[in-house]
Biopython code that builds the backbone (N, CA, C, O; Angstrom):
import numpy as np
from Bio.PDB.StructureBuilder import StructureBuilder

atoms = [
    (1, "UNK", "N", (-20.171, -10.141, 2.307)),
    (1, "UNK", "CA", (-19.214, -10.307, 1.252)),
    (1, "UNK", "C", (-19.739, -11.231, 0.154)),
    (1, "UNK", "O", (-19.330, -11.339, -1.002)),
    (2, "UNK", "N", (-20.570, -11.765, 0.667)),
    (2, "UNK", "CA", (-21.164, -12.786, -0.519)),
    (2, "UNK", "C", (-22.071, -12.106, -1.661)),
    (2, "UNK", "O", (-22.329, -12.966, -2.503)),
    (3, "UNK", "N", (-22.611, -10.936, -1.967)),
    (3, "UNK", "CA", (-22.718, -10.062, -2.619)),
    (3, "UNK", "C", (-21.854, -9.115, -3.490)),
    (3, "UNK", "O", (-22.279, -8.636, -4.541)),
    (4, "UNK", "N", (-20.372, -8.825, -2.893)),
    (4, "UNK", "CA", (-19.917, -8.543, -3.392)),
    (4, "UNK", "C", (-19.190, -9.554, -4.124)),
    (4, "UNK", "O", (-18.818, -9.337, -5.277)),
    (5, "UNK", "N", (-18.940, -10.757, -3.468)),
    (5, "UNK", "CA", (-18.236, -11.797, -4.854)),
    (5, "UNK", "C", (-19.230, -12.100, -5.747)),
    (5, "UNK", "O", (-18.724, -12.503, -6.794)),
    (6, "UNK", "N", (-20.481, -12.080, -5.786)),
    (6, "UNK", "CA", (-21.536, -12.775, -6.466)),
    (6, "UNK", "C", (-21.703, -11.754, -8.019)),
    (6, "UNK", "O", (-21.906, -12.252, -9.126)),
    (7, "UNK", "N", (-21.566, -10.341, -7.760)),
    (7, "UNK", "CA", (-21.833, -9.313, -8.544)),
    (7, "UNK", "C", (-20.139, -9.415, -9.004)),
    (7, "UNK", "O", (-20.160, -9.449, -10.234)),
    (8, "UNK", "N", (-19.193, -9.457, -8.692)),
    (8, "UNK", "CA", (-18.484, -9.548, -9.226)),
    (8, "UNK", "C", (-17.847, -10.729, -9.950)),
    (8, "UNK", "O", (-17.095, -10.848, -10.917)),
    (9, "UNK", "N", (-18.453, -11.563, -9.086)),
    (9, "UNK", "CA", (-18.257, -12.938, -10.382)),
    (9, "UNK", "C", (-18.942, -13.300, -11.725)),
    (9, "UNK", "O", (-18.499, -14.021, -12.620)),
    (10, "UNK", "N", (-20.457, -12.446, -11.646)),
    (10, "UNK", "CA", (-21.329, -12.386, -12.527)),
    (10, "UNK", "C", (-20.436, -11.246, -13.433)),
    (10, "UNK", "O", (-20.740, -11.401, -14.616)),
    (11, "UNK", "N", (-19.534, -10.260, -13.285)),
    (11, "UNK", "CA", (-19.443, -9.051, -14.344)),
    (11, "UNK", "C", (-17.874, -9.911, -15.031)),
    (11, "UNK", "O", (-17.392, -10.109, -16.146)),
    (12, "UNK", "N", (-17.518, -10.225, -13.600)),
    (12, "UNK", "CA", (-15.953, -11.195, -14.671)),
    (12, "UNK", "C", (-16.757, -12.066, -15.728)),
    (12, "UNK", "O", (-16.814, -11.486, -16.812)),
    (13, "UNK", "N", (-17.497, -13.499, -15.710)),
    (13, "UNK", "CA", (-18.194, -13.703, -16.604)),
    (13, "UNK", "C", (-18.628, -13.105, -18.016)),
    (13, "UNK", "O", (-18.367, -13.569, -19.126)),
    (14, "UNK", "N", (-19.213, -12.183, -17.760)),
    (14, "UNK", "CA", (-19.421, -11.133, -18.705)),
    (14, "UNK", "C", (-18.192, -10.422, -19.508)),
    (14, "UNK", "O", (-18.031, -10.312, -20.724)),
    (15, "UNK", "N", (-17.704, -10.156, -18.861)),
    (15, "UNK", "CA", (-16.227, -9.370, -19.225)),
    (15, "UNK", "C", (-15.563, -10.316, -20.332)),
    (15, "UNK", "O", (-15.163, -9.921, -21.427)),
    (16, "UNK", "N", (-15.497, -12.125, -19.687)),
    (16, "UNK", "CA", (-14.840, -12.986, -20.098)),
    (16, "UNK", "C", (-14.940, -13.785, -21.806)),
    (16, "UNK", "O", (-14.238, -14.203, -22.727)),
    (17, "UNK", "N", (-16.596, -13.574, -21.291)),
    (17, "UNK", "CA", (-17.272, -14.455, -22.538)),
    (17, "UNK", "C", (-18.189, -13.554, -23.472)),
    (17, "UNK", "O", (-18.884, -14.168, -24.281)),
    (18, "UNK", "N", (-18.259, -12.340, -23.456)),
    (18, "UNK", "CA", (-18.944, -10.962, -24.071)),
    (18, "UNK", "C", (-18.438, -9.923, -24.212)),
    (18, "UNK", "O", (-17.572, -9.579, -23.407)),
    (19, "UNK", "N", (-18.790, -9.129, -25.220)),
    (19, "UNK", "CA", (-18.465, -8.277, -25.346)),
    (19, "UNK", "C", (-19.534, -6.669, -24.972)),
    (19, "UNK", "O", (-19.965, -5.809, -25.740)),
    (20, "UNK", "N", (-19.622, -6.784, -23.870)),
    (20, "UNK", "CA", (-20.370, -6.092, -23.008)),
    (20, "UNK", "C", (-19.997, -5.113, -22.134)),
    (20, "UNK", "O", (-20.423, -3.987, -21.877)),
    (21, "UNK", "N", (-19.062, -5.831, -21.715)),
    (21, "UNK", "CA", (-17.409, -4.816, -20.735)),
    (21, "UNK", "C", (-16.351, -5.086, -21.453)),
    (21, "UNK", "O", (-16.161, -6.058, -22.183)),
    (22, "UNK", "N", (-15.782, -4.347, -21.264)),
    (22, "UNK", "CA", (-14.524, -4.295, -21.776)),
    (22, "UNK", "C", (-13.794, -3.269, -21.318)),
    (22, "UNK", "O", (-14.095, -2.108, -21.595)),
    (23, "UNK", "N", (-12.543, -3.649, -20.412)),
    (23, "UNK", "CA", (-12.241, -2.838, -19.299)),
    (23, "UNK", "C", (-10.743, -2.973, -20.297)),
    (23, "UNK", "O", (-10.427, -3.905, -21.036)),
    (24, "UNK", "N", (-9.946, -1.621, -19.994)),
    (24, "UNK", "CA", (-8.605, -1.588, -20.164)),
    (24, "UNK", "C", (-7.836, -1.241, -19.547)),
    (24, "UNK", "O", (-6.892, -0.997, -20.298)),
    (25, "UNK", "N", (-7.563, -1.021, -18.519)),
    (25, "UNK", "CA", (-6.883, -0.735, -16.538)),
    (25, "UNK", "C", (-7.760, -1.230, -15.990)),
    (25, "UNK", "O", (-8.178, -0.202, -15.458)),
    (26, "UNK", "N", (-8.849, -2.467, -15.442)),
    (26, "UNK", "CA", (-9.573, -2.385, -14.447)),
    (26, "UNK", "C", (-9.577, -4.074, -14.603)),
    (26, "UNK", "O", (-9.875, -4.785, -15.563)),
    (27, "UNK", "N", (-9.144, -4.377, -13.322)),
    (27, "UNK", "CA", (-9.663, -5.971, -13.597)),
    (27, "UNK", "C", (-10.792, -6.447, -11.817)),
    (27, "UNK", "O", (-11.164, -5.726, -10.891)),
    (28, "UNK", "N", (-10.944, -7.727, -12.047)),
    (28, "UNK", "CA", (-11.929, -7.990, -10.929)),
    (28, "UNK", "C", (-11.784, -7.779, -9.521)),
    (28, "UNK", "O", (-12.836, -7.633, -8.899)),
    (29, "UNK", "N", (-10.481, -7.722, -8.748)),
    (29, "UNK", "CA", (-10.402, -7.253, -7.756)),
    (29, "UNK", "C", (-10.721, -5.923, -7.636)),
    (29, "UNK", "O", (-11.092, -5.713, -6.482)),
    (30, "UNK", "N", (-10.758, -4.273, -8.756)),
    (30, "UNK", "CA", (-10.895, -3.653, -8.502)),
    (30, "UNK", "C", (-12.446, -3.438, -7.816)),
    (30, "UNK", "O", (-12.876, -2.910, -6.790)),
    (31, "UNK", "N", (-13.252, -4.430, -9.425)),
    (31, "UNK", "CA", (-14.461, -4.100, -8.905)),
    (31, "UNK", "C", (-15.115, -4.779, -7.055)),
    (31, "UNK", "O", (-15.864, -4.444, -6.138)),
    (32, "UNK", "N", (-14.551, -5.445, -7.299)),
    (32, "UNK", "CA", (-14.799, -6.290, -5.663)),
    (32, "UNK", "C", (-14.102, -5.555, -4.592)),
    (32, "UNK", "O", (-14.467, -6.093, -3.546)),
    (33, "UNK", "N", (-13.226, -4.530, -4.305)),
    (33, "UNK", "CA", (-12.868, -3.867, -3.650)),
    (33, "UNK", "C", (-14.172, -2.539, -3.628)),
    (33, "UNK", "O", (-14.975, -2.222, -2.750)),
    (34, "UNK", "N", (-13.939, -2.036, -4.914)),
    (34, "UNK", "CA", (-14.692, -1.008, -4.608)),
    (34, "UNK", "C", (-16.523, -0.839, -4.116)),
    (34, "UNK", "O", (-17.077, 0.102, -3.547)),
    (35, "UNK", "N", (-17.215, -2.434, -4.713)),
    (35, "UNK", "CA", (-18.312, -2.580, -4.554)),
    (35, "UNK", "C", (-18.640, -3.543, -2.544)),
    (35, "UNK", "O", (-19.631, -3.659, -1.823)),
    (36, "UNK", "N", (-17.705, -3.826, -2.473)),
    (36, "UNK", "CA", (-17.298, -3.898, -1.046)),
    (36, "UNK", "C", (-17.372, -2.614, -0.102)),
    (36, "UNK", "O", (-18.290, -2.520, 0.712)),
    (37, "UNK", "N", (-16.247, -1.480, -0.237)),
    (37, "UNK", "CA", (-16.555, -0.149, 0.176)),
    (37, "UNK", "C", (-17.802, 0.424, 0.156)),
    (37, "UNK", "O", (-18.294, 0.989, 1.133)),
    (38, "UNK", "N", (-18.299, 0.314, -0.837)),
    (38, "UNK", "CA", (-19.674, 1.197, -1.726)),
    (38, "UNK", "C", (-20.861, 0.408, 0.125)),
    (38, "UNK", "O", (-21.402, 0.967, 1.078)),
    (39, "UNK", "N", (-20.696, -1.055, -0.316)),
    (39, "UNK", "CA", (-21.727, -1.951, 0.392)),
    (39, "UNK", "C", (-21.399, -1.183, 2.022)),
    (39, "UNK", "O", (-22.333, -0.635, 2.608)),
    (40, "UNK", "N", (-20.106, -1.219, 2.593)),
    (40, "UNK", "CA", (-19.914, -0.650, 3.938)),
    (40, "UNK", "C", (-20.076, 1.043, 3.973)),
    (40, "UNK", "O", (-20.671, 1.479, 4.958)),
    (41, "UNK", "N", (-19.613, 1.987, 3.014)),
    (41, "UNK", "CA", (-20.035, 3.301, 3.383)),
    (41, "UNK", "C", (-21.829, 2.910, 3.233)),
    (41, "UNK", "O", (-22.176, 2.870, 4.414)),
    (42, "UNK", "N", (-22.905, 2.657, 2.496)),
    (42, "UNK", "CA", (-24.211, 2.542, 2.676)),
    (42, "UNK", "C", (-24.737, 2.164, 4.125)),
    (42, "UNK", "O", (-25.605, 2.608, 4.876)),
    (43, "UNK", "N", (-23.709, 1.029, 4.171)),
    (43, "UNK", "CA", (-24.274, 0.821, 5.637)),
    (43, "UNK", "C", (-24.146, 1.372, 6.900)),
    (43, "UNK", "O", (-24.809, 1.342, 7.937)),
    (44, "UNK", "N", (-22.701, 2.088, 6.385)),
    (44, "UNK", "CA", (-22.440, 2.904, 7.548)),
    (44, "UNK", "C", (-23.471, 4.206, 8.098)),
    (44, "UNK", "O", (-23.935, 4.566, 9.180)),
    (45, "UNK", "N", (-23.532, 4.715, 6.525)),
    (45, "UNK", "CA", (-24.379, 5.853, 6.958)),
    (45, "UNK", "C", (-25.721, 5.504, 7.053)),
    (45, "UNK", "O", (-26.382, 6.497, 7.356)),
    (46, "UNK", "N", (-26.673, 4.092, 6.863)),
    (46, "UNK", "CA", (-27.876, 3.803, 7.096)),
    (46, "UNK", "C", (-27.594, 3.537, 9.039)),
    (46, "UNK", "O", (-28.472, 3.863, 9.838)),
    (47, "UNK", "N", (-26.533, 3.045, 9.397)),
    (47, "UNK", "CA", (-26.870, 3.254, 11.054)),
    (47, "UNK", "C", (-26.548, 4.325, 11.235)),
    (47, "UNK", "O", (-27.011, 4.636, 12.332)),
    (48, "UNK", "N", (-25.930, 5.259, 10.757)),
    (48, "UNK", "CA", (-25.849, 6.890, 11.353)),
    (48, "UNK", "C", (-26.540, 7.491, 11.472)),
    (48, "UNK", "O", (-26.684, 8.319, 12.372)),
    (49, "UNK", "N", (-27.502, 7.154, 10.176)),
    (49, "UNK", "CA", (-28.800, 8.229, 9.916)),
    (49, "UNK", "C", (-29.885, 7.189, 11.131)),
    (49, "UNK", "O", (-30.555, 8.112, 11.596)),
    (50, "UNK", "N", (-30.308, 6.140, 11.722)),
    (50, "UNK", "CA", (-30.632, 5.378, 12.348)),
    (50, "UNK", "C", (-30.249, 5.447, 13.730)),
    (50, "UNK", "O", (-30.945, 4.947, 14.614)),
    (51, "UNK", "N", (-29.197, 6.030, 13.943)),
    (51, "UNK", "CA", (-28.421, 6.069, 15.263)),
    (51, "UNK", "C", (-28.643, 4.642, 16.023)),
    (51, "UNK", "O", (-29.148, 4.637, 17.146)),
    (52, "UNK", "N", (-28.410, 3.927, 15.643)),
    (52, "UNK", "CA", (-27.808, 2.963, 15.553)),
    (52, "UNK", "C", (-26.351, 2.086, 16.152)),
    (52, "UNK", "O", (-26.052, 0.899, 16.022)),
    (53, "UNK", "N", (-25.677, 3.140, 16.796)),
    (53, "UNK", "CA", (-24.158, 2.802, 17.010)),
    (53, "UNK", "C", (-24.036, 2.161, 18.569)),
    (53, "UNK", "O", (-23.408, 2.760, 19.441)),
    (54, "UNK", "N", (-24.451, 1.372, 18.718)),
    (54, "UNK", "CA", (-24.523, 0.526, 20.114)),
    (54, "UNK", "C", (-22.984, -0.741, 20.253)),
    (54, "UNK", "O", (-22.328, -0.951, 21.274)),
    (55, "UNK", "N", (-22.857, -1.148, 19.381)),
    (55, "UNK", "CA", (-22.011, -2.032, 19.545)),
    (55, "UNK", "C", (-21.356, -2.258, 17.906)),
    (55, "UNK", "O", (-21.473, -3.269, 17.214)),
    (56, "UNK", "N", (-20.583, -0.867, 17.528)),
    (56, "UNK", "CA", (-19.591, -0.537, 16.222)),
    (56, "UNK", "C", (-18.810, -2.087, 15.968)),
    (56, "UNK", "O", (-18.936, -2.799, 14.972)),
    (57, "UNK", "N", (-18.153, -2.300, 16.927)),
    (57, "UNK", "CA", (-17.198, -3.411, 16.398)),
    (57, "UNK", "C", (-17.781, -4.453, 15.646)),
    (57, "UNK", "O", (-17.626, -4.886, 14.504)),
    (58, "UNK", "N", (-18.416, -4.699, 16.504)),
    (58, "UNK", "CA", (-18.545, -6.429, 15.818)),
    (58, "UNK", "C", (-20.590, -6.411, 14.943)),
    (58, "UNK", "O", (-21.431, -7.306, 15.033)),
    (59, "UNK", "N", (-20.720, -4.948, 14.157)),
    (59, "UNK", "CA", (-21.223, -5.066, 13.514)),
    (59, "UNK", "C", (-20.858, -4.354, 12.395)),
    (59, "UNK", "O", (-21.632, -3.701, 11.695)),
    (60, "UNK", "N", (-19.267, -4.528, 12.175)),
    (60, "UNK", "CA", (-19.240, -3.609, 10.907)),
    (60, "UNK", "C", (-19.381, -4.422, 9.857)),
    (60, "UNK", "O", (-19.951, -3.959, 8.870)),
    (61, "UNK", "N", (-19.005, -5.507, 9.836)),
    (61, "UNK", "CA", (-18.811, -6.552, 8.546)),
    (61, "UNK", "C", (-20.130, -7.446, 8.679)),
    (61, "UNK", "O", (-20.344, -8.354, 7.876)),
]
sb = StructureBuilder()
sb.init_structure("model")
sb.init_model(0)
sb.init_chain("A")
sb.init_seg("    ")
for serial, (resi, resn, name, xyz) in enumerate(atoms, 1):
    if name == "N":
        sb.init_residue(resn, " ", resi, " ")
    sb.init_atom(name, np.array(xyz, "f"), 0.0, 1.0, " ", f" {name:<3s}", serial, name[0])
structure = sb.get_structure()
């Protein structure tokens, strides 16, 4: 998760003090939700394709 707050604290920044983004429905939780998902489907399917699935629980996060 520290990736996903890091990239999203860096684009709020941006958003805040530039005119670089400029979002009009979208604020920072969206992006931190969705770049969160993005980070767990990758990983999911890097142990799938890996077979990998020995102990699901307590390596999803």
């Amino acid at each position: 998760m520290a990736f996903t707050s890091g990239i999203t604290g860096f684009e709020a920044i941006l958003e805040t003090y530039t005119n670089c983004i400029i979002y009009n429905h979208w604020t920072w939780y969206w992006t931190w939700i969705t770049i969160l998902l993005t980070f767990l489907a990758s990983r999911w399917f890097y142990r799938w394709f890996r077979e990998d699935f020995s102990n699901t629980e307590s390596n999803l996060l």
